[in-house]
C-alpha positions as CSV (number, residue, x, y, z in Angstrom):
1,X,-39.9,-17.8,5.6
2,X,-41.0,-14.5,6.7
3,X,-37.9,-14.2,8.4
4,X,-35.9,-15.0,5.8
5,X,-37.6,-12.3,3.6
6,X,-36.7,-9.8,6.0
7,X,-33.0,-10.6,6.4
8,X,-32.9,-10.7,2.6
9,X,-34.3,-7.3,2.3
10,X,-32.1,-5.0,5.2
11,X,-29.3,-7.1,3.6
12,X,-30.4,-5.1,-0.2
13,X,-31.0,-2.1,2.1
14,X,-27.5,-2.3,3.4
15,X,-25.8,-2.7,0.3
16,X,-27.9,0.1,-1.6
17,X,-26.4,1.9,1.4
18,X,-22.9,1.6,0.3
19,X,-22.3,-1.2,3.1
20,X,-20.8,-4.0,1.2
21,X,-20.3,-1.8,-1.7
22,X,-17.9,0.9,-0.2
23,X,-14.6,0.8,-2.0
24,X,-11.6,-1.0,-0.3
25,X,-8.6,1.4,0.3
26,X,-5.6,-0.9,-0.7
27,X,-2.8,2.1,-0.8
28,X,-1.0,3.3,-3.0
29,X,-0.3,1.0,-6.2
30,X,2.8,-0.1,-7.5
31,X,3.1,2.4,-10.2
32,X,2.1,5.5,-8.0
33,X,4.9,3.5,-5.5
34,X,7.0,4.1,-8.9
35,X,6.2,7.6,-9.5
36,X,6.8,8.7,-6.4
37,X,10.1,6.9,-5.7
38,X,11.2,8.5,-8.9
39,X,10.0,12.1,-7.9
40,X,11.3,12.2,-4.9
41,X,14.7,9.7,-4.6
42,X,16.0,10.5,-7.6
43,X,16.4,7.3,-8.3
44,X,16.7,5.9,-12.2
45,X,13.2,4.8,-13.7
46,X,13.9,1.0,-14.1
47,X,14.4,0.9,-10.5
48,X,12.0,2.7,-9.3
49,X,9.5,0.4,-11.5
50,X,11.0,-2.4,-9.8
51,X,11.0,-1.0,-6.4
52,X,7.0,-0.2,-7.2
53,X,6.3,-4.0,-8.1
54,X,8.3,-5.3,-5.3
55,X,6.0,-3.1,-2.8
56,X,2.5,-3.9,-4.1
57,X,4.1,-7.8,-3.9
58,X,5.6,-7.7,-0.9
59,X,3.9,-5.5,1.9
60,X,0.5,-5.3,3.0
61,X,-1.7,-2.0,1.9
62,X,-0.5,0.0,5.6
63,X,2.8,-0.9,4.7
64,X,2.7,0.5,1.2
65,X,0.9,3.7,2.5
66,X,3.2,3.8,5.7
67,X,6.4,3.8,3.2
68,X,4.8,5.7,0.5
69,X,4.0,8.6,3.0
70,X,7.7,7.9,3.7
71,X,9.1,9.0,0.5
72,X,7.0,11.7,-0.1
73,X,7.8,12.7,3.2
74,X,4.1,13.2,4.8
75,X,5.3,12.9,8.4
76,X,1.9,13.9,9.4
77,X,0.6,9.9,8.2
78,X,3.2,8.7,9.0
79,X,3.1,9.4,12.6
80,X,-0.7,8.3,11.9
81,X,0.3,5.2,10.3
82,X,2.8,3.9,12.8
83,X,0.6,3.1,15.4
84,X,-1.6,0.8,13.2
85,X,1.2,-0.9,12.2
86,X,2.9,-1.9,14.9
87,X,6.3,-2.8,15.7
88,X,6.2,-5.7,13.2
89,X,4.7,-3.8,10.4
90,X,6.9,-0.8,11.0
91,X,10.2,-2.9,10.9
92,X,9.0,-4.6,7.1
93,X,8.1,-1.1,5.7
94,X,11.3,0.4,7.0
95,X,13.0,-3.2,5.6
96,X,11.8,-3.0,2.6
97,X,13.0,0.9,1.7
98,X,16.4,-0.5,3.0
99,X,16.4,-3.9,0.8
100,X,14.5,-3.5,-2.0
101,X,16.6,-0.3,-3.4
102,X,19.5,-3.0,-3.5
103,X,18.0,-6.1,-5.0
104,X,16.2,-3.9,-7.9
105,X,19.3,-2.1,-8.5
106,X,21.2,-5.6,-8.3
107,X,18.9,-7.1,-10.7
108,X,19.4,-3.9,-13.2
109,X,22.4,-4.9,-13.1
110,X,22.7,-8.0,-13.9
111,X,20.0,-7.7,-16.9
């Protein structure tokens, strides 16, 4: 039982520390996807909104940040970023800024 009661407590200890409680970075969200792919692309709001929904849906949080920093055009993380993803992560970011454009503009479309 002693044991126990000393697991317990540098668990607490741990988590007063930050350790379970430190904040998860998930990327950029959907809407700061939006903002940006509006700021930069020139690209009409409706789509843009889509094109934000589609990546917070669609690709993990490096992806999001790997093709946010794409738009915005921070080469600097994005050299970072590429790296960490891989070949396979690198190809869905740069897949998704190549398909989604179309399928939200498509849908626009057809609404």
């Amino acid at each position: 039982m002693k044991h126990l009661t000393f697991a317990f407590l540098g668990a607490l200890a741990l988590s007063a520390c930050g350790g379970d409680n430190a904040k998860k970075d998930d990327g950029p969200t959907g809407a700061q996807f939006a903002e940006a792919c509006g700021e930069e692309l020139n690209v009409p709001e409706e789509i843009c909104k889509c094109i934000g929904e589609k990546a917070e849906a669609d690709l993990t949080a490096i992806e999001r940040k790997f093709a946010y920093a794409s738009i915005t055009g921070d080469m600097e993380t994005t050299e970072k970023l590429r790296s960490e993803l891989g070949v396979e992560g690198s190809m869905n970011a740069g897949m998704f800024m190549v398909n989604a454009p179309a399928a939200c503009a498509s849908e626009n479309a057809s609404d």
